[in-house]
VEXDREN-55028 format. One record per residue: z, x, y of N, C-alpha, C in turn. Coordinates in Angstrom, 1 decimal, always signed. Each point is the difference from the previous one (the first is absolute). Layout:
Z X Y Z X Y Z X Y;
...
! end
This chain:
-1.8 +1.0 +4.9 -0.5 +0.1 +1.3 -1.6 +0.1 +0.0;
-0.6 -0.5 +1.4 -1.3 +0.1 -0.5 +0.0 +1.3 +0.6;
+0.4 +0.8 +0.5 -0.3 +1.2 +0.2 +0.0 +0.9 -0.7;
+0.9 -0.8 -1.8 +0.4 +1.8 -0.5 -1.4 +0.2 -0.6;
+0.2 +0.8 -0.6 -1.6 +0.9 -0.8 +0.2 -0.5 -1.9;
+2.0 +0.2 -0.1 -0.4 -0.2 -2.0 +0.0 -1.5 +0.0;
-0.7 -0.5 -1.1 +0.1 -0.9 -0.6 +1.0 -0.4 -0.9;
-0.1 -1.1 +0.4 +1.0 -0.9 -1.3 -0.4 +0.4 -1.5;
-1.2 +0.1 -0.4 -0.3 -0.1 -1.3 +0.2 +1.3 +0.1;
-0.1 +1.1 +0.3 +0.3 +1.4 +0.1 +1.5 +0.6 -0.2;
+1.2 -0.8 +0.9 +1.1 +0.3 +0.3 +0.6 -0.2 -1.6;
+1.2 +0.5 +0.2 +0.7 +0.3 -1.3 +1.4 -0.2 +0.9;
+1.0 -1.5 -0.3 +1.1 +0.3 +0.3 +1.0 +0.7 -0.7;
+0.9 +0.1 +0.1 +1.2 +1.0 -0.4 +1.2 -0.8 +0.6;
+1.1 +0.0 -0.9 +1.0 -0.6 -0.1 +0.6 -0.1 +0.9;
+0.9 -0.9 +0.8 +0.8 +0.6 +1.2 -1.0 -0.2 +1.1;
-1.4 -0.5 +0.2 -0.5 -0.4 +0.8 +0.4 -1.0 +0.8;
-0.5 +0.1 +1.7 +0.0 -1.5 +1.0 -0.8 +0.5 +0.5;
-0.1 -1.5 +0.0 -1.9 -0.8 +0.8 +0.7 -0.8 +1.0;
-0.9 +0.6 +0.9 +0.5 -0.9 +1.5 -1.5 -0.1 +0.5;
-0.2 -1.5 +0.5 -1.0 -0.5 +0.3 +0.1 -0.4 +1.4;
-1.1 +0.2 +0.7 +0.2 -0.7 +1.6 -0.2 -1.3 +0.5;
-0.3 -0.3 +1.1 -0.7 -1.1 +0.2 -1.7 -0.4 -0.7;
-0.4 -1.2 +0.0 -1.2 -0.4 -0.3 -0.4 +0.6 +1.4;
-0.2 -0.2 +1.3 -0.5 +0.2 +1.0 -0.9 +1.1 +0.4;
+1.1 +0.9 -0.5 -0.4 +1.5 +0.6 +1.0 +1.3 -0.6;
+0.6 -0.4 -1.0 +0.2 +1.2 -1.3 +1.2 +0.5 +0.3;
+0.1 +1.4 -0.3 +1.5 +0.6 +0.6 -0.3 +1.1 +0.9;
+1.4 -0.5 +0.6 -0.4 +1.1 +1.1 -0.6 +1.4 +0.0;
-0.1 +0.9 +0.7 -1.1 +1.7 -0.4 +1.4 +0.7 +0.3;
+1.3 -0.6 +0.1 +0.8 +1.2 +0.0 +0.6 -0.1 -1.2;
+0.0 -1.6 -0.5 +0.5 +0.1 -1.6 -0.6 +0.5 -1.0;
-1.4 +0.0 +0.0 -1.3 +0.3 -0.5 +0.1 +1.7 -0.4;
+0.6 +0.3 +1.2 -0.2 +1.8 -0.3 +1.4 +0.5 -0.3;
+1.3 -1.3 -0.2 +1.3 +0.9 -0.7 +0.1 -0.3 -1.3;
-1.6 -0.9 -0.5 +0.4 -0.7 -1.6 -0.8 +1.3 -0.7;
+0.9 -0.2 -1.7 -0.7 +1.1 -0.6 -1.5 +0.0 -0.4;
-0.3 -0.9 -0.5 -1.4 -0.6 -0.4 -0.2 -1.3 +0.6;
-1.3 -0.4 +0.5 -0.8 -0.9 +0.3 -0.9 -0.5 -0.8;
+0.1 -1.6 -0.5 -1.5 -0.2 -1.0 -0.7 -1.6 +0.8;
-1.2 -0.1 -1.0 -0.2 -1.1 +0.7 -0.7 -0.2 -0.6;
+0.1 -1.8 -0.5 -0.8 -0.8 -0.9 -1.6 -0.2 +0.6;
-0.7 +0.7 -0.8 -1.5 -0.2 -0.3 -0.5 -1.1 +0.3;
-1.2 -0.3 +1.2 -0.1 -1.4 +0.0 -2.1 -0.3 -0.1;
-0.4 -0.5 -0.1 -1.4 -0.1 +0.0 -0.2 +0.0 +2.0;
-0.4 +0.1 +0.4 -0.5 +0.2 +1.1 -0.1 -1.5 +1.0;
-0.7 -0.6 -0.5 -0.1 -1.8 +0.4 +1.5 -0.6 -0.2;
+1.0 +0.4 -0.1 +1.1 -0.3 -0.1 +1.0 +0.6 +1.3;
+0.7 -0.7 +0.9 +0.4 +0.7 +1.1 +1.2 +0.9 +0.1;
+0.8 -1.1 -1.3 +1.7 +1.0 -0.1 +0.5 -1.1 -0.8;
+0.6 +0.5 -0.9 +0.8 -1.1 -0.7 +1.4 -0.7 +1.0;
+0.7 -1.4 -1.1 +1.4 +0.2 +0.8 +0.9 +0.4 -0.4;
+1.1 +0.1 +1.1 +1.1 +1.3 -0.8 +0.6 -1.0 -1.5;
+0.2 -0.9 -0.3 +0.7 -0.6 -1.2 -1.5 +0.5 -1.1;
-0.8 +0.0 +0.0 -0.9 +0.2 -0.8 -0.1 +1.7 -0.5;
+0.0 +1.0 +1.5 +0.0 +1.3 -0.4 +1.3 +0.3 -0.8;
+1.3 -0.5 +0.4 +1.0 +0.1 -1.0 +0.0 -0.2 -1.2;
-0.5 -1.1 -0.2 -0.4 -0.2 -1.4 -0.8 +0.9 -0.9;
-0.6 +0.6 +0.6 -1.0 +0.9 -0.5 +0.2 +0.9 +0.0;
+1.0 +0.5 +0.7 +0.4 +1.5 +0.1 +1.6 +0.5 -1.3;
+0.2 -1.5 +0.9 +1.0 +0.0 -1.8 -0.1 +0.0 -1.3;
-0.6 -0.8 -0.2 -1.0 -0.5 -1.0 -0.9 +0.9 -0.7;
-0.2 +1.3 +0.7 -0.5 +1.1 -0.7 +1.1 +1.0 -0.3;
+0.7 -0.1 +0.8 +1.2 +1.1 -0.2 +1.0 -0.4 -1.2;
+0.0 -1.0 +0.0 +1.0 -0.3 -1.6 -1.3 -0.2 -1.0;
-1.9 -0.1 +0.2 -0.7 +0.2 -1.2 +0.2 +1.4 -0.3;
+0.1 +0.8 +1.0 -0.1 +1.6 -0.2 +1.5 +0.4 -0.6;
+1.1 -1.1 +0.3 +1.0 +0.9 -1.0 +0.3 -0.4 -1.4;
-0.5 -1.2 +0.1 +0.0 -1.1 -1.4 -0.7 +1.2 -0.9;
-1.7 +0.3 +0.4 -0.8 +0.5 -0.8 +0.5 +1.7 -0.9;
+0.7 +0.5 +1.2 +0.5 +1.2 +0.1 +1.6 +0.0 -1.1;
+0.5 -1.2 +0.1 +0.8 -0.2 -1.3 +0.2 -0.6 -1.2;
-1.4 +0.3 -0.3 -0.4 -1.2 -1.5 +0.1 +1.6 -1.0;
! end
């Protein structure tokens, strides 16, 4: 979300995690927002407006199996 505060490169998944993503448009709703346990949100340079959702997926995944791959070597 672009509202949450931790970062991706910060967050630490844990097993048994879901990731639920919103629209490109206008995100998730503020009542989903405040029943989920944690909120993160991919880091972006500023001149950049919002990624698209197939791309944040990727990226969000794509860290979370780096971080368990690394975590099981």
């Amino acid at each position: 979300s672009t509202k949450a505060s931790e970062s991706l490169w910060t967050f630490q998944p844990e097993p048994g995690d879901c990731y639920l993503f919103g629209p490109e448009t206008r995100g998730l709703p503020e009542d989903i927002l405040q029943k989920t346990v944690r909120n993160i949100r991919v880091p972006m340079q500023s001149i950049a407006r919002s990624l698209n959702l197939s791309n944040t997926v990727a990226i969000v995944g794509y860290e979370a199996m780096r971080q368990f791959c690394t975590a099981n070597q």
